[in-house]
C-alpha positions in Angstrom: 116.4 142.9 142.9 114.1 140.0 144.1 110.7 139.9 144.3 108.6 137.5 147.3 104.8 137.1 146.8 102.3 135.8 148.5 98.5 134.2 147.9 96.0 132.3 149.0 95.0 134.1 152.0 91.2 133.9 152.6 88.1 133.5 154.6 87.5 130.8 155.8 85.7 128.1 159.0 86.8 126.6 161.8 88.2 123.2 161.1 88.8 124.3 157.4 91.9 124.4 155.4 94.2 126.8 153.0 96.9 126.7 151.1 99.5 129.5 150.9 101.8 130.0 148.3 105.0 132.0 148.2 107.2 132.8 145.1 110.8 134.2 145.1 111.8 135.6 141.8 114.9 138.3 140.5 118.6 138.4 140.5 120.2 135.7 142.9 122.7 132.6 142.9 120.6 130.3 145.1 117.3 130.7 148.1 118.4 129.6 151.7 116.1 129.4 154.1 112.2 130.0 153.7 109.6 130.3 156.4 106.5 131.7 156.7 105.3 134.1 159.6 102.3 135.9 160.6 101.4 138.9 162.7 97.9 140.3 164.4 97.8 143.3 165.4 99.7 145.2 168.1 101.6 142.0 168.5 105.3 140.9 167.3 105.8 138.7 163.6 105.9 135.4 164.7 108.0 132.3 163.4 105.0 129.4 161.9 107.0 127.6 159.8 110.9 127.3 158.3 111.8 125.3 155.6 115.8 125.1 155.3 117.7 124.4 152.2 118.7 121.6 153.9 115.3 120.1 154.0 115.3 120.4 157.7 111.6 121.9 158.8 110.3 123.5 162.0 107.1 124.5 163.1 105.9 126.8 166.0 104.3 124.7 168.5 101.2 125.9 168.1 100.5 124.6 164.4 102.8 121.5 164.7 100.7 118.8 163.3 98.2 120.7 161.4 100.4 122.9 159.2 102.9 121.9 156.9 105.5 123.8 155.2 106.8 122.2 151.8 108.9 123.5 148.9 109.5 123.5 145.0 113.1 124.0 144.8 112.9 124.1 140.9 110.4 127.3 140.9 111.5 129.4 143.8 108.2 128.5 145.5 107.3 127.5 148.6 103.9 126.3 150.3 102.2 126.2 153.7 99.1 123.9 154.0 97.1 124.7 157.1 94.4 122.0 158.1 92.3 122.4 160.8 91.9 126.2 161.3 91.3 127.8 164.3 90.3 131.3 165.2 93.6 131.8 167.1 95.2 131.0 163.7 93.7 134.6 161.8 96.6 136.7 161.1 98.6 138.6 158.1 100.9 135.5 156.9 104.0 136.8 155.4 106.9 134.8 154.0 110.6 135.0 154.1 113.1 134.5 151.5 116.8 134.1 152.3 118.7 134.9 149.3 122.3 134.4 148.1 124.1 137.1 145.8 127.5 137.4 144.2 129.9 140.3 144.1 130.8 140.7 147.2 129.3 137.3 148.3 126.2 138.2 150.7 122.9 137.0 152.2 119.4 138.9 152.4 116.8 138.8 153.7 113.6 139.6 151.4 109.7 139.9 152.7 106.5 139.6 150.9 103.8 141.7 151.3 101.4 140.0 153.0 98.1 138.0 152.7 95.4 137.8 155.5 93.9 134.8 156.5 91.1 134.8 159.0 89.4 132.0 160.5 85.9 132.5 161.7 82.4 131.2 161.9 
């Protein structure tokens, strides 16, 4: 089983900052991809940021050059510092661990739970 958690959701101003953390954890060979996503209500998850084994990052357009998505390979861990907050930015952030297992050989997809960020004056 693998485990994804999330924290350091929070309240906070306009033009402030947060850092999220994420933390895979369980029975796997190796983390792929990980990106981080957020959704407000009655609206679709959206993509914010991916961080690919690779090293290759993207953004979502609307966060590129405040945001930035950067990983600890050695701890399963991955980060997403937001700078410059805006109101449009409040949302449940959620991150996404792709996983590698043996026996067969497969790939997963595993979610955290959650953690609200809202930005407001």
């Amino acid at each position: 089983q693998v485990q994804v958690v999330e924290s350091g959701g929070g309240l906070v101003q306009p033009g402030g900052s947060l850092r999220l953390s994420c933390v895979a954890s369980g029975n796997f060979v190796r983390l792929h991809d990980m990106g981080w996503y957020r959704q407000v209500p009655e609206k679709e998850r959206e993509l914010v940021a991916l961080s690919a084994r690779s090293g290759t990052k993207t953004y979502a357009e609307s966060v590129r050059g405040r945001f930035t998505i950067s990983r600890d390979y050695a701890k399963n861990t991955v980060y997403l510092q937001m700078n410059s907050l805006k109101p449009e930015d409040t949302a449940v952030y959620y991150c996404k661990a792709g996983v590698e297992v043996n026996n067969p050989p497969r790939r997963y997809d595993y979610w955290g739970q959650g953690t609200q960020v809202t930005v407001s004056s």
